[in-house]
C-alpha positions in Angstrom: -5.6 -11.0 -30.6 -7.1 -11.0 -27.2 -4.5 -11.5 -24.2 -7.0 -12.7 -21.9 -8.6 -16.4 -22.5 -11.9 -17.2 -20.2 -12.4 -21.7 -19.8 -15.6 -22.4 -18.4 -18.5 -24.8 -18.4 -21.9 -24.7 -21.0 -23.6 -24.3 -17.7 -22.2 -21.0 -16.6 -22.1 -19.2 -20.4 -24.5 -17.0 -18.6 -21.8 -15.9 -15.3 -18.7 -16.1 -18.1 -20.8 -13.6 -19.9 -20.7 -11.2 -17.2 -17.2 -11.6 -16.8 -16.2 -11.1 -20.1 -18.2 -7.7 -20.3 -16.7 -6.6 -17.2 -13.4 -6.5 -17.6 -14.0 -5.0 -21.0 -15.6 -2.5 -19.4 -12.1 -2.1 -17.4 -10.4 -2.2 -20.2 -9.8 -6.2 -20.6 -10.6 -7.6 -23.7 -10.9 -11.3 -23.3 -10.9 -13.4 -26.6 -14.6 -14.7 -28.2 -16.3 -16.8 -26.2 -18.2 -20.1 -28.0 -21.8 -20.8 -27.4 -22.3 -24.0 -27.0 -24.6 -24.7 -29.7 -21.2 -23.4 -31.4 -18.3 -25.2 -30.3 -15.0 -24.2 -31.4 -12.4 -26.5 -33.2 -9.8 -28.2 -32.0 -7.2 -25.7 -34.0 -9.1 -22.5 -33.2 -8.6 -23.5 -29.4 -5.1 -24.3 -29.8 -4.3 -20.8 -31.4 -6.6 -19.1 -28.7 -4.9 -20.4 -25.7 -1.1 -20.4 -27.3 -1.1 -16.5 -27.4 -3.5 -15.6 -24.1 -1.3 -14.0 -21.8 -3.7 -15.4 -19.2 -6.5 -18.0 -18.9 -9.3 -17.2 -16.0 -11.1 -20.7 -15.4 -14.1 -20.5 -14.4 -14.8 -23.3 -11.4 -18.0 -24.6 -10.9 -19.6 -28.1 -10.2 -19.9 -28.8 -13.7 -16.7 -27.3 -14.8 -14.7 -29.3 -12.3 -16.3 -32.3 -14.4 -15.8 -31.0 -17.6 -12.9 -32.8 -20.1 -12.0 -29.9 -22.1 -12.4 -26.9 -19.1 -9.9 -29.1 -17.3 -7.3 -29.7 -20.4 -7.7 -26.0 -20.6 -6.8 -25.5 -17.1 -3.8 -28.0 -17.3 -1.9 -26.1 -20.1 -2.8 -23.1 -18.5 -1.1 -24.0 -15.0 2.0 -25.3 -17.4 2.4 -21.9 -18.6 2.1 -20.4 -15.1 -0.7 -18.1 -16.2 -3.7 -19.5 -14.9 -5.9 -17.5 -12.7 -9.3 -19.5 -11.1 -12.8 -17.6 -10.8 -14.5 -20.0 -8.4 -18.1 -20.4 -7.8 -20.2 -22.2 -4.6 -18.0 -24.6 -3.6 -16.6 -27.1 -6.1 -14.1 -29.5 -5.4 -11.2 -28.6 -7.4 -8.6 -30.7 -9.1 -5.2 -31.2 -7.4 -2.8 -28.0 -8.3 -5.6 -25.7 -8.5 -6.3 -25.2 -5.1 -3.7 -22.9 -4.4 -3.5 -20.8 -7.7 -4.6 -17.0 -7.6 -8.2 -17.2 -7.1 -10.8 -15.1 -7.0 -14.6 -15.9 -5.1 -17.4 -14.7 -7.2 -20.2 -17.2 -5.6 -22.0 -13.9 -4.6 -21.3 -11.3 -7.4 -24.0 -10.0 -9.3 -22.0 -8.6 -12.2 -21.2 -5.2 -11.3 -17.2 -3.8 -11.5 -17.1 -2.0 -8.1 -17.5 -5.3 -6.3 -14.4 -6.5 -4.4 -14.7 -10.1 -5.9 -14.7 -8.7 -9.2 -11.6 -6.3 -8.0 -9.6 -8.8 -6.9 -10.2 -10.8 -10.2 -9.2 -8.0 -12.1 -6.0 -7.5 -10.4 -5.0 -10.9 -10.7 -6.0 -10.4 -14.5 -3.4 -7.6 -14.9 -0.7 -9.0 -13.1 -0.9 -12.2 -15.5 -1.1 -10.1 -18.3 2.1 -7.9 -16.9 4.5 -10.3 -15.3 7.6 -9.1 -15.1 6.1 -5.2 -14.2 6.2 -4.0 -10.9 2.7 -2.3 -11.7 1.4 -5.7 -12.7 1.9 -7.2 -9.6 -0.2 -7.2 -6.9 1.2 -5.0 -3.8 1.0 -4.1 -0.5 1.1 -0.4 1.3 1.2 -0.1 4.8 -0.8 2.6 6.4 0.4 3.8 10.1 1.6 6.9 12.2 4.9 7.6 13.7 4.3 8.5 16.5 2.1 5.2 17.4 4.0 2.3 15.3 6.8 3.8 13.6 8.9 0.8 14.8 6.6 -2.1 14.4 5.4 -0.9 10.9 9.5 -0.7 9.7 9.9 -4.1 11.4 6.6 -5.6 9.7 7.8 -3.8 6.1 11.3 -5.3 6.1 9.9 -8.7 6.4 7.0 -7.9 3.6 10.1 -7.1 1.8 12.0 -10.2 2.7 8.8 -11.9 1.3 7.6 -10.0 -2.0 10.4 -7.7 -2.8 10.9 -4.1 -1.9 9.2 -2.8 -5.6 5.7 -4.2 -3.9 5.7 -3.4 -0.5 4.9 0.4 0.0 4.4 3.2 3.3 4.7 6.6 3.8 2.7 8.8 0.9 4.5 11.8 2.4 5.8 14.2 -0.7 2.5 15.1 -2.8 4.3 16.7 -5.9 3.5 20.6 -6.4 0.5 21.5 -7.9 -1.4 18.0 -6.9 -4.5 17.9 -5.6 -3.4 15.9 -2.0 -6.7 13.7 -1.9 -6.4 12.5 -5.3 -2.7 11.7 -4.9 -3.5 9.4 -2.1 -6.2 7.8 -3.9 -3.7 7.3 -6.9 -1.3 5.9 -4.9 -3.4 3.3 -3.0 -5.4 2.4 -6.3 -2.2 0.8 -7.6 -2.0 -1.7 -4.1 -3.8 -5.2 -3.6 -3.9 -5.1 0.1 -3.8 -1.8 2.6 -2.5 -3.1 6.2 -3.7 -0.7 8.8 -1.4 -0.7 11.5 -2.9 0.2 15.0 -1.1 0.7 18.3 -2.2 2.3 21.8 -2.5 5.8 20.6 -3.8 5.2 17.0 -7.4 6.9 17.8 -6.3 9.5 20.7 -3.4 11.5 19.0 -4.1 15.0 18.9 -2.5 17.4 16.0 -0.6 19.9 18.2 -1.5 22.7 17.0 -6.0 22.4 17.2 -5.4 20.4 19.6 -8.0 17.9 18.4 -7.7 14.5 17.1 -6.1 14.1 14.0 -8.3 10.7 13.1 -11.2 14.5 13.5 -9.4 15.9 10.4 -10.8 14.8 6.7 -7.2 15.8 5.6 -5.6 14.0 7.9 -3.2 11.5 6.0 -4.0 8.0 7.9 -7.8 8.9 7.7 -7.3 9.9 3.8 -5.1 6.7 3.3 -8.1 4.4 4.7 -11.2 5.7 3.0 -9.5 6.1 -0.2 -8.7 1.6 0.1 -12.5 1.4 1.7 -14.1 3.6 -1.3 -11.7 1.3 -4.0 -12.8 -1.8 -2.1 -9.3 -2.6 -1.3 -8.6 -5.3 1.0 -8.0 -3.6 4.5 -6.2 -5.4 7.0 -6.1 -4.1 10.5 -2.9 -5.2 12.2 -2.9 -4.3 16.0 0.4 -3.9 17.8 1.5 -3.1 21.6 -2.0 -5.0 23.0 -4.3 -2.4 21.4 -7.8 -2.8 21.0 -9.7 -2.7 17.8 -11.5 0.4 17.2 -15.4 0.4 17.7 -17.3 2.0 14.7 -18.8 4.8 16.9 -15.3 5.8 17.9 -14.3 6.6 14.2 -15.1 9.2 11.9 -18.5 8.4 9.3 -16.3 8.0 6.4 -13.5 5.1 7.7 -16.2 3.0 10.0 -16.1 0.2 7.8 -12.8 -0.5 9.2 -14.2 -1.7 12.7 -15.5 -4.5 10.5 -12.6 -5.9 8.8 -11.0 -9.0 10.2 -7.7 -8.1 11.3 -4.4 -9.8 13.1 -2.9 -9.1 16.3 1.0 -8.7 16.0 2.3 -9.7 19.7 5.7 -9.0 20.5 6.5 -12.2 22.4 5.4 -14.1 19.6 5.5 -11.7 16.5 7.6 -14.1 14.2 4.8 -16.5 14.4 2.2 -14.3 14.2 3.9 -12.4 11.4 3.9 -15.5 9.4 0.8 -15.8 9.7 -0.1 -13.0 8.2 1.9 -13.6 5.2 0.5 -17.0 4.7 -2.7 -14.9 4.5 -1.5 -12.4 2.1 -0.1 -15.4 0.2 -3.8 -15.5 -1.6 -3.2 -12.6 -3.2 0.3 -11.2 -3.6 1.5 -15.0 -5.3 -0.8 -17.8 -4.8 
């Protein structure tokens, strides 16, 4: 039986359609869904949602009104495995507005979409709870020799918050044999959120050897790190430190200029518990709800 269990509206059979066939195609099946010229029974419903692992509810105007989508949603948030798919801009019921969520107002069905990702992630940590895998996670991208210090600071208090088995930095041993490229994009592909942490000297470090700039270098590892969460449609965070600027696009090489346009934090020492917390009230969304 199905561990996945979609609650949703007549009105939206056509969006929890979509749904349904993309996370099969990544590998979710979600149990049958009932046309509504076909309602299920009382009993079948019961057995459906007793052994789902995890219930996405679909939120729309006329779910938010609908008797049995919000039953559905209730024993659902009981169990703890409720995850919410909202759509435009419903008013939803008290308890559900700070559940794992995902925003597919704009998606158009396909699987590479960063709504649809972040659903999907949310989907697999319900369905594997007490894995480290299944959980949503964090890696933090920087260079030593710009923010060695804040980026340990910042990771011991991501720890403090989410536990050291989700918070990861420093892809430095690629195992014999491994393409380096494809270990990166491996490693990131397991992560929820990809902080980019950017100090003084982030863009201007020069590899001492060439003598160029290492951001110039398709191999180098910060540059690798970035495009490989940009290509996934990871969530990249910039996090400035030490009163840098952010970035402009023409300053950055083709294939990470996306990053320019990400909405980012500033981390200021004078006030960095504050501003830390921030932050974390922002990852919050993701990484538990």
């Amino acid at each position: 039986m199905a561990g996945v269990y979609l609650s949703y509206a007549a009105q939206d059979a056509t969006l929890a359609d979509q749904i349904v066939a993309a996370l099969a195609g990544s590998g979710i099946t979600v149990g049958p869904t009932h046309p509504p010229q076909q309602p299920p029974g009382v009993k079948q419903v019961a057995r459906e949602l007793t052994s789902a692992k995890c219930v996405v509810v679909l939120w729309s105007d006329s779910s938010v009104q609908d008797d049995l989508v919000l039953a559905e949603a209730d024993y659902a948030r009981s169990r703890d495995i409720v995850v919410s798919a909202v759509i435009g801009k419903p008013l939803l019921p008290l308890g559900f507005r700070d559940v794992w969520s995902a925003n597919l107002t704009h998606w158009t069905g396909g699987r590479d979409s960063e709504a649809f990702l972040v659903l999907k992630r949310l989907v697999e940590a319900r369905l594997n709870p007490n894995s480290p895998q299944g959980l949503p996670r964090i890696f933090l991208c920087y260079r030593r020799e710009d923010t060695q210090d804040a980026a340990g600071r910042l990771h011991d208090r991501l720890v403090d918050a989410y536990g050291p088995d989700r918070v990861f930095m420093d892809i430095d041993s690629v195992p014999l044999g491994i393409d380096f490229v494809e270990h990166v994009t491996d490693q990131i592909r397991k992560c929820s959120a990809v902080i980019v942490m950017i100090g003084k000297q982030w863009q201007t470090i020069k590899d001492k050897k060439r003598r160029r700039r290492r951001l110039d270098n398709e191999d180098d590892l910060v540059r690798a790190e970035i495009r490989a969460a940009l290509q996934q449609k990871i969530p990249v965070i910039p996090v400035t430190v030490q009163n840098a600027a952010m970035p402009h696009a023409d300053d950055l090489p083709h294939d990470i200029r996306p990053l320019a346009r990400r909405n980012g934090i500033q981390l200021d020492a004078s006030r960095w518990r504050t501003d830390v917390e921030r932050l974390i009230k922002e990852l919050d969304r993701v990484m538990k709800g």
